[in-house]
ZAFI-815757 format. One record per residue: residue in one letter; chain; x, z, y of N, C-alpha, C in turn; residue number from 1. Coordinates in steps of 0.02 Angstrom, whole numbers, padded with zeros to 5 digits. Layout:
<residu=a&chaine=A&n.east=X&n.up=Z&n.north=Y&ca.east=X&ca.up=Z&ca.north=Y&c.east=X&c.up=Z&c.north=Y&num=NUM> $
...
//
This chain:
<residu=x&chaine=A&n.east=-00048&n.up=01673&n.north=-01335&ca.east=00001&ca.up=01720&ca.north=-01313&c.east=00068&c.up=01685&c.north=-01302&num=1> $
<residu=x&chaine=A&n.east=00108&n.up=01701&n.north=-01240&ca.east=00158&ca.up=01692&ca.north=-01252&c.east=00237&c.up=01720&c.north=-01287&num=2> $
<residu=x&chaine=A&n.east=00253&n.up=01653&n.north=-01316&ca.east=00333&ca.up=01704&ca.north=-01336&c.east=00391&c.up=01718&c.north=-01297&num=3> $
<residu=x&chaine=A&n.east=00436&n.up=01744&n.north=-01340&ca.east=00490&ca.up=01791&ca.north=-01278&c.east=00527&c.up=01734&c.north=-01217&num=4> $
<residu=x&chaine=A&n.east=00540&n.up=01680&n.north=-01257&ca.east=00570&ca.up=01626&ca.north=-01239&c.east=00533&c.up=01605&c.north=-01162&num=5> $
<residu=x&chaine=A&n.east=00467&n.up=01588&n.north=-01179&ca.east=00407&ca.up=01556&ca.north=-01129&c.east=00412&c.up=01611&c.north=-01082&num=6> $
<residu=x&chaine=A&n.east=00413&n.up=01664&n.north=-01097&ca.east=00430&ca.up=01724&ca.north=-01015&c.east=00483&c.up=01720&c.north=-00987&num=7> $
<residu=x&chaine=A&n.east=00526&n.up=01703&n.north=-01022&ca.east=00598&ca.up=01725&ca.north=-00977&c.east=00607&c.up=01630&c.north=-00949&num=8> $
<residu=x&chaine=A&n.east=00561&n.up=01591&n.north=-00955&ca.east=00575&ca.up=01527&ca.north=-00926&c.east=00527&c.up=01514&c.north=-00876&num=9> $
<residu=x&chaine=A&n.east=00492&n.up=01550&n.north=-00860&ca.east=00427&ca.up=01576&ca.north=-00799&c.east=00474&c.up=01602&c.north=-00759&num=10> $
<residu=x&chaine=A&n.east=00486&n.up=01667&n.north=-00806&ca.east=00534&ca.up=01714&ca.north=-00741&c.east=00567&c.up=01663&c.north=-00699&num=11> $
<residu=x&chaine=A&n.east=00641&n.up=01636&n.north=-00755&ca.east=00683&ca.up=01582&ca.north=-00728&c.east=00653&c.up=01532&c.north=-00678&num=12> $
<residu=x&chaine=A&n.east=00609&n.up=01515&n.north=-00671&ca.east=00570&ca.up=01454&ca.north=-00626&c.east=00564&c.up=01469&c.north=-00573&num=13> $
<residu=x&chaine=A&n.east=00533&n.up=01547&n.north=-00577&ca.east=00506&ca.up=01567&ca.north=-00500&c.east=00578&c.up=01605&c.north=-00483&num=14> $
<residu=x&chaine=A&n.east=00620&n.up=01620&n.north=-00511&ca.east=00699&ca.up=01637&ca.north=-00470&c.east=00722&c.up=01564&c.north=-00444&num=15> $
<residu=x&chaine=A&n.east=00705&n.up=01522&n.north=-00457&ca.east=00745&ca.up=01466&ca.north=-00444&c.east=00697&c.up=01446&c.north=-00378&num=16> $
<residu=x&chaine=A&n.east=00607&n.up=01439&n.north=-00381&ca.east=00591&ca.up=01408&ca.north=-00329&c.east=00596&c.up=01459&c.north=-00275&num=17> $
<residu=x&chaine=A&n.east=00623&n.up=01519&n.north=-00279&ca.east=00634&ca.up=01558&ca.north=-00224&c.east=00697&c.up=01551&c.north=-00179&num=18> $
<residu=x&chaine=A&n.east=00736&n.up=01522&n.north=-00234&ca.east=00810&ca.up=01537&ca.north=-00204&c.east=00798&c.up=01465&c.north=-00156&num=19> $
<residu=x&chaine=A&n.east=00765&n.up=01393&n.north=-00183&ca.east=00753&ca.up=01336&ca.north=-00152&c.east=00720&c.up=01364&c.north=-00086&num=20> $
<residu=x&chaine=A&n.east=00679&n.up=01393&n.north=-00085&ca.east=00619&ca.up=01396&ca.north=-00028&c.east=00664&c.up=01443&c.north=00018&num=21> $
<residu=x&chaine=A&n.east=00730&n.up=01465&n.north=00000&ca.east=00764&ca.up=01531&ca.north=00056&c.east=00798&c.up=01456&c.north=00106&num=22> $
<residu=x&chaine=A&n.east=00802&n.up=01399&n.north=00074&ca.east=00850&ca.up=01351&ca.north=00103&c.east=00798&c.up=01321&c.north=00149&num=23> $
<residu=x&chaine=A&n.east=00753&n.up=01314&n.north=00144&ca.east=00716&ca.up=01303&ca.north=00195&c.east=00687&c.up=01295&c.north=00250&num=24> $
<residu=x&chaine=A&n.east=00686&n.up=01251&n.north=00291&ca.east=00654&ca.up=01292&ca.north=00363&c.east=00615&c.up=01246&c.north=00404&num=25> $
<residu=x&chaine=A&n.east=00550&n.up=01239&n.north=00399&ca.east=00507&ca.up=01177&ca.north=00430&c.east=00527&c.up=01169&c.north=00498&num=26> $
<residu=x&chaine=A&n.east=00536&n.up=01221&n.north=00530&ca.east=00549&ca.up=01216&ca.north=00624&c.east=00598&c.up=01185&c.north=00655&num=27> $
<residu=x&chaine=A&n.east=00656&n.up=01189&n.north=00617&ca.east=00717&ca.up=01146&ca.north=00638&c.east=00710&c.up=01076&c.north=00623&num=28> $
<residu=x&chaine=A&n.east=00680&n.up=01051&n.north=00688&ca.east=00682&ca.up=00968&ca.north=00668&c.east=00742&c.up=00912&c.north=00679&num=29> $
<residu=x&chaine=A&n.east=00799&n.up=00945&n.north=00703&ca.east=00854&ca.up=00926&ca.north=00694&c.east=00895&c.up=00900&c.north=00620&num=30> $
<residu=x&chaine=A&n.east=00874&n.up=00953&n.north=00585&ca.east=00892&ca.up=00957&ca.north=00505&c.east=00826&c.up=00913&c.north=00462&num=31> $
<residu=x&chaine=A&n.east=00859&n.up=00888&n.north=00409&ca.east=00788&ca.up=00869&ca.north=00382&c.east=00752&c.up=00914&c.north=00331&num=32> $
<residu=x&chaine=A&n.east=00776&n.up=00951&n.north=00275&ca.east=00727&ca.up=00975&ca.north=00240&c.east=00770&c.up=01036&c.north=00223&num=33> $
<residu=x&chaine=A&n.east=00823&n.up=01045&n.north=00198&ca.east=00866&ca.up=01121&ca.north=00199&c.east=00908&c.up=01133&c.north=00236&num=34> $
<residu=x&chaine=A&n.east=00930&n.up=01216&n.north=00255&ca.east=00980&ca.up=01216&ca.north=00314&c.east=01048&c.up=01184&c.north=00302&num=35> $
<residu=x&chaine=A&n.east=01056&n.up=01183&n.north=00241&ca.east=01124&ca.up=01178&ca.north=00231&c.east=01149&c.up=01106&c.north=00218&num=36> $
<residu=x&chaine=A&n.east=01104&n.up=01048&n.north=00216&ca.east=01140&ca.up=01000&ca.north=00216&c.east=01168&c.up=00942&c.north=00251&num=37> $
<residu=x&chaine=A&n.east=01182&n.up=00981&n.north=00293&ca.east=01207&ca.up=00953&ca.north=00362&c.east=01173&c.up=00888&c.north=00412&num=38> $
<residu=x&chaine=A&n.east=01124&n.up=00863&n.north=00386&ca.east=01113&ca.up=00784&ca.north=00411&c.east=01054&c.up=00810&c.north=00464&num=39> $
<residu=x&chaine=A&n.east=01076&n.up=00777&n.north=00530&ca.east=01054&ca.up=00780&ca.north=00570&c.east=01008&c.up=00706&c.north=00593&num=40> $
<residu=x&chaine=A&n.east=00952&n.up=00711&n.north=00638&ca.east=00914&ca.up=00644&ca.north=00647&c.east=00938&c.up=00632&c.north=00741&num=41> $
<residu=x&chaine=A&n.east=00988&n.up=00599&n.north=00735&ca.east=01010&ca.up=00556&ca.north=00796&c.east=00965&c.up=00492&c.north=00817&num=42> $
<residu=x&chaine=A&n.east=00905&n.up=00479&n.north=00855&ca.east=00894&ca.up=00421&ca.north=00870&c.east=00900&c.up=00420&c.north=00948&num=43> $
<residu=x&chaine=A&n.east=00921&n.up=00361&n.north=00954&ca.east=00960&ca.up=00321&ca.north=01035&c.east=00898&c.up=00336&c.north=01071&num=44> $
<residu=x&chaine=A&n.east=00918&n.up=00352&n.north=01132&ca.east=00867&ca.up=00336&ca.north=01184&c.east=00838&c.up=00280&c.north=01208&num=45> $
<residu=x&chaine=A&n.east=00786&n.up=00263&n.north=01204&ca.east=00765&ca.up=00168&ca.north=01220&c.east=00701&c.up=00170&c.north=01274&num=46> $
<residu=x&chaine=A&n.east=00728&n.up=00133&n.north=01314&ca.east=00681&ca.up=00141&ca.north=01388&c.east=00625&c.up=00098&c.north=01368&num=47> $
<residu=x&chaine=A&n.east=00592&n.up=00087&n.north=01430&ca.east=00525&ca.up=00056&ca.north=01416&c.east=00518&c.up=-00016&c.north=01424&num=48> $
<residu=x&chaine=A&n.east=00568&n.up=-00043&n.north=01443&ca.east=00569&ca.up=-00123&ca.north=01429&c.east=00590&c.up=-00137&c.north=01360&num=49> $
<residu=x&chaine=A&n.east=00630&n.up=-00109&n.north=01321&ca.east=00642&ca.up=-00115&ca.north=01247&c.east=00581&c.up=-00121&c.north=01231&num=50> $
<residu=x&chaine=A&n.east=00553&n.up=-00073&n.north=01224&ca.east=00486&ca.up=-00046&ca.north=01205&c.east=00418&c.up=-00097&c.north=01190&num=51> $
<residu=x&chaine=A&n.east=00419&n.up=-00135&n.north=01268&ca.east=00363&ca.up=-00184&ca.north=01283&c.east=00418&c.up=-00243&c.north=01244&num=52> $
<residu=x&chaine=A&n.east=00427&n.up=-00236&n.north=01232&ca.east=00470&ca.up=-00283&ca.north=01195&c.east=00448&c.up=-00278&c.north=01122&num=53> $
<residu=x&chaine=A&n.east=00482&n.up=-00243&n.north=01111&ca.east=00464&ca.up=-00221&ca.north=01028&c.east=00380&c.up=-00219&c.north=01006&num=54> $
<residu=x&chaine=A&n.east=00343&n.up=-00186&n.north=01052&ca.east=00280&ca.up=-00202&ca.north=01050&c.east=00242&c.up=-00282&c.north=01044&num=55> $
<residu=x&chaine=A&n.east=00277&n.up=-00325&n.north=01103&ca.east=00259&ca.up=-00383&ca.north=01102&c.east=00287&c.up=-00429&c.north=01036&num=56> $
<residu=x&chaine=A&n.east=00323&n.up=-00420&n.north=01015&ca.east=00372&ca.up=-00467&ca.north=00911&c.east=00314&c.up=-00423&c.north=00898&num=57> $
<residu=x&chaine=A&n.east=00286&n.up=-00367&n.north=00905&ca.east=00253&ca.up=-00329&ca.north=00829&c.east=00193&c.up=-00376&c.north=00837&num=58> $
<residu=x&chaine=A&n.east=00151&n.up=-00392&n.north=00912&ca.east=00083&ca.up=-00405&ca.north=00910&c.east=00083&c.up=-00481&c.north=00891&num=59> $
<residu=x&chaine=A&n.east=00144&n.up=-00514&n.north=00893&ca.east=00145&ca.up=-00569&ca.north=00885&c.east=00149&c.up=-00597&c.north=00821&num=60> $
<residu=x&chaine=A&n.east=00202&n.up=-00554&n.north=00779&ca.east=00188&ca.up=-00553&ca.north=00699&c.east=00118&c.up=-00537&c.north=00675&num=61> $
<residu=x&chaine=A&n.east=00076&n.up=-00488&n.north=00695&ca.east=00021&ca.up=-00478&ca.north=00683&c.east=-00036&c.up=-00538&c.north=00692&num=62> $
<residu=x&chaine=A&n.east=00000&n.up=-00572&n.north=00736&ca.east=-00065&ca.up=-00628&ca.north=00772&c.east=-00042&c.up=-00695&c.north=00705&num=63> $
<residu=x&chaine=A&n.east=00020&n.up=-00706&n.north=00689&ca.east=00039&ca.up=-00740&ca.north=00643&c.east=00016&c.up=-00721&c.north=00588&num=64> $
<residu=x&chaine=A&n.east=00023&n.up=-00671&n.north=00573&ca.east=00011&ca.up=-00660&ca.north=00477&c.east=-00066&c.up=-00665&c.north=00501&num=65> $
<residu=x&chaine=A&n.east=-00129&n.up=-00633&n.north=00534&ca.east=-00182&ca.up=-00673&ca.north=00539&c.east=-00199&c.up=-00727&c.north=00545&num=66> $
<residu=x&chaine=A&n.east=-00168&n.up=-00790&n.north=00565&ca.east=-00175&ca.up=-00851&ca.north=00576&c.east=-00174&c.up=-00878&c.north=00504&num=67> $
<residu=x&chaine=A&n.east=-00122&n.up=-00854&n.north=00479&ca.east=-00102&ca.up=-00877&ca.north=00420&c.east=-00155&c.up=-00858&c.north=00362&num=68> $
<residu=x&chaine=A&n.east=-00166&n.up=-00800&n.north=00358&ca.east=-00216&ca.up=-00783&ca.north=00325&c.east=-00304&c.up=-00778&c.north=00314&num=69> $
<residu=x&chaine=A&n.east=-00312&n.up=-00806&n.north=00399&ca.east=-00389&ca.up=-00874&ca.north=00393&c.east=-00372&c.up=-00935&c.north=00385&num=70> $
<residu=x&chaine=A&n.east=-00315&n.up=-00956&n.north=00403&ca.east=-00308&ca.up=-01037&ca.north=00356&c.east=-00309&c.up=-01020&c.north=00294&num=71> $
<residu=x&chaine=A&n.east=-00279&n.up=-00984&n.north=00237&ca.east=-00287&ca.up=-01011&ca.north=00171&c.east=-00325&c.up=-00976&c.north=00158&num=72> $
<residu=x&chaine=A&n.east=-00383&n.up=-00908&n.north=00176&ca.east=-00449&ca.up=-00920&ca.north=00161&c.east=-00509&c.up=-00984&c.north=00184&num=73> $
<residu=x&chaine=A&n.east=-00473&n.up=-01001&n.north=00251&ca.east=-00547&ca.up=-01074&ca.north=00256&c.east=-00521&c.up=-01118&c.north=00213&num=74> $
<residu=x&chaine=A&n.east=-00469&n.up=-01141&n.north=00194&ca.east=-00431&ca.up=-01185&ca.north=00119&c.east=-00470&c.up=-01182&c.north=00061&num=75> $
<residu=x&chaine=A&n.east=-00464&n.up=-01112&n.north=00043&ca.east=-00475&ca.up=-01103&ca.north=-00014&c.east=-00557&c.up=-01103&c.north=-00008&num=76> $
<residu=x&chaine=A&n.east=-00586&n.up=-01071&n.north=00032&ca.east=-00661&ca.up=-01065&ca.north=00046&c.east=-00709&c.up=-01142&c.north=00041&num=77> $
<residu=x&chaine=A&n.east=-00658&n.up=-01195&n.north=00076&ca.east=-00691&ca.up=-01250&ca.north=00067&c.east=-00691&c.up=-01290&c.north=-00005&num=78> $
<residu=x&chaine=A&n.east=-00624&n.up=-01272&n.north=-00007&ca.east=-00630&ca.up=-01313&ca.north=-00093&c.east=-00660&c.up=-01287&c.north=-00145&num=79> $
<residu=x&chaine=A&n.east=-00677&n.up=-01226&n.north=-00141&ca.east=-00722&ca.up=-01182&ca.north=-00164&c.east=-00816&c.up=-01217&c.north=-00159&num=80> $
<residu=x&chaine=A&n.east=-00819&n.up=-01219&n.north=-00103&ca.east=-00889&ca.up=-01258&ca.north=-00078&c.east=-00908&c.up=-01304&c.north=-00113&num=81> $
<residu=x&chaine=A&n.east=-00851&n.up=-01355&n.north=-00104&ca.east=-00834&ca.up=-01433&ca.north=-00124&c.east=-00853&c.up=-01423&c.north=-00198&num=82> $
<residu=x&chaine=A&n.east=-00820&n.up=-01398&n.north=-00245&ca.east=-00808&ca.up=-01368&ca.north=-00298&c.east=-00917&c.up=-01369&c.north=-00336&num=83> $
<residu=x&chaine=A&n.east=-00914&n.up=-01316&n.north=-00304&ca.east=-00991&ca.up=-01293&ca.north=-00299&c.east=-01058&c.up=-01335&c.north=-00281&num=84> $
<residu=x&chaine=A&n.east=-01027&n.up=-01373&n.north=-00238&ca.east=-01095&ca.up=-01435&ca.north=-00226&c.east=-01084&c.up=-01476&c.north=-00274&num=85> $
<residu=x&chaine=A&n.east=-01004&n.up=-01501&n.north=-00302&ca.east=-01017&ca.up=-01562&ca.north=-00341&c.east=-01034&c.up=-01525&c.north=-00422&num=86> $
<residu=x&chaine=A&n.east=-01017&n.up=-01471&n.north=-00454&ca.east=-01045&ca.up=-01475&ca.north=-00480&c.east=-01141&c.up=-01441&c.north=-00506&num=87> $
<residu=x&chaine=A&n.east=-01167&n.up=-01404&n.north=-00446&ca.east=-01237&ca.up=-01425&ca.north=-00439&c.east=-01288&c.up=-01474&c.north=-00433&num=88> $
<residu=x&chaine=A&n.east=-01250&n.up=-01507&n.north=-00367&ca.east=-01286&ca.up=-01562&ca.north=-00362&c.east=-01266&c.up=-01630&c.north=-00362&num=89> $
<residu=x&chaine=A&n.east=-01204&n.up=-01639&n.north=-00394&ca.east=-01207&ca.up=-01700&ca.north=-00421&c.east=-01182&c.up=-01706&c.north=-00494&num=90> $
<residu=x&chaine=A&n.east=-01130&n.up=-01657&n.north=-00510&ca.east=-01127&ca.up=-01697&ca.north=-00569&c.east=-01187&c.up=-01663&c.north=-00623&num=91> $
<residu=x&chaine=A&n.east=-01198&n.up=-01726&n.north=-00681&ca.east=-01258&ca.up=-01733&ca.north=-00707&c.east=-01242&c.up=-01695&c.north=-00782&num=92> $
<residu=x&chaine=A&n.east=-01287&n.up=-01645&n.north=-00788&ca.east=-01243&ca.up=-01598&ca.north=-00868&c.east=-01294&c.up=-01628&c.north=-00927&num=93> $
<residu=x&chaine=A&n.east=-01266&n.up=-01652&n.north=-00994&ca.east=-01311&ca.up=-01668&ca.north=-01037&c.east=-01349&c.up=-01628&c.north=-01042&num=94> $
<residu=x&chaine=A&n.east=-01398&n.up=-01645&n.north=-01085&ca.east=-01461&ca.up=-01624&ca.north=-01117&c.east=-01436&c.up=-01564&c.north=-01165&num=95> $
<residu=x&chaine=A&n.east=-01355&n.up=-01565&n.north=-01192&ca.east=-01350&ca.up=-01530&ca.north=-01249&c.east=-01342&c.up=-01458&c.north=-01205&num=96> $
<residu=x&chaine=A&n.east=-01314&n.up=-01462&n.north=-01135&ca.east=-01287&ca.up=-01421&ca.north=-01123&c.east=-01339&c.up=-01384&c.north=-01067&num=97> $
<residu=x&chaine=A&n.east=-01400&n.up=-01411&n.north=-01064&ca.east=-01448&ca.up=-01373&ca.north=-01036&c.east=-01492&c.up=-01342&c.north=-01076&num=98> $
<residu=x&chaine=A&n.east=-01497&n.up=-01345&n.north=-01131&ca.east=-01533&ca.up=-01330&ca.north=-01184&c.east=-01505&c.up=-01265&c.north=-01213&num=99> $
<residu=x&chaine=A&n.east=-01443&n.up=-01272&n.north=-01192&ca.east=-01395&ca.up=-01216&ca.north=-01188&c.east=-01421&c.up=-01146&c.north=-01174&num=100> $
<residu=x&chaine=A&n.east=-01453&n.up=-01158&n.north=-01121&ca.east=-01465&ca.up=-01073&ca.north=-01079&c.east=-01540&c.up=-01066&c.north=-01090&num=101> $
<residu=x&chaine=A&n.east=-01566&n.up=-01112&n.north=-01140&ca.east=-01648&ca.up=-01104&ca.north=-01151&c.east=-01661&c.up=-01078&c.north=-01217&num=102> $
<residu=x&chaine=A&n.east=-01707&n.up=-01025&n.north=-01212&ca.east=-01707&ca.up=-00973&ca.north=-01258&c.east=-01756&c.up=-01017&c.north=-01302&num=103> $
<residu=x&chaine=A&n.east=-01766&n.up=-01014&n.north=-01353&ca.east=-01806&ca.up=-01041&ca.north=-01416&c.east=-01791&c.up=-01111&c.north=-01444&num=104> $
<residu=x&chaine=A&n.east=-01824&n.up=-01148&n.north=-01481&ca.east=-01798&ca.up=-01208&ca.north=-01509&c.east=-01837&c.up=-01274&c.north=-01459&num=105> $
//
């Protein structure tokens, strides 16, 4: 059950998210989120050579950070390999340490 306190702080909540939600207004996309706080979204008009512009730095950063990021996976991938052949097949593990993974005496 609740006590007197816990009701009148329900009440209080939903007076408050009402009075928030009167400030409101999704449709005005001029404004950003309540009517009243004045800030408006001004962006410049930018033609279509900006544009192919801005497009072309984006595809080009894109073509970079991929470049970059199959070199130091084939880097890392090979020394990885390297890594893996020498110690399979060449370097030579004692006797103590194969006896290691063999179950019984």
């Amino acid at each position: 059950m609740m006590g007197s306190g816990t009701a009148f702080e329900v009440f209080g909540d939903i007076a408050r998210t009402k009075q928030r939600r009167s400030k409101r207004t999704p449709f005005d996309h001029a404004k950003r989120y309540y009517k009243n706080d004045g800030i408006k979204n001004v962006f410049p008009k930018v033609n279509s050579q900006v544009l192919t512009q801005i497009r072309k730095r984006i595809q080009e950063e894109n073509q970079q950070s991929t470049r970059k990021t199959i070199a130091i996976l084939s880097i890392v991938g090979s020394v990885l390999v390297s890594l893996m052949y020498y110690f399979l097949f060449v370097y030579q593990f004692s006797n103590e340490v194969s006896s290691l993974f063999q179950f019984g005496w």
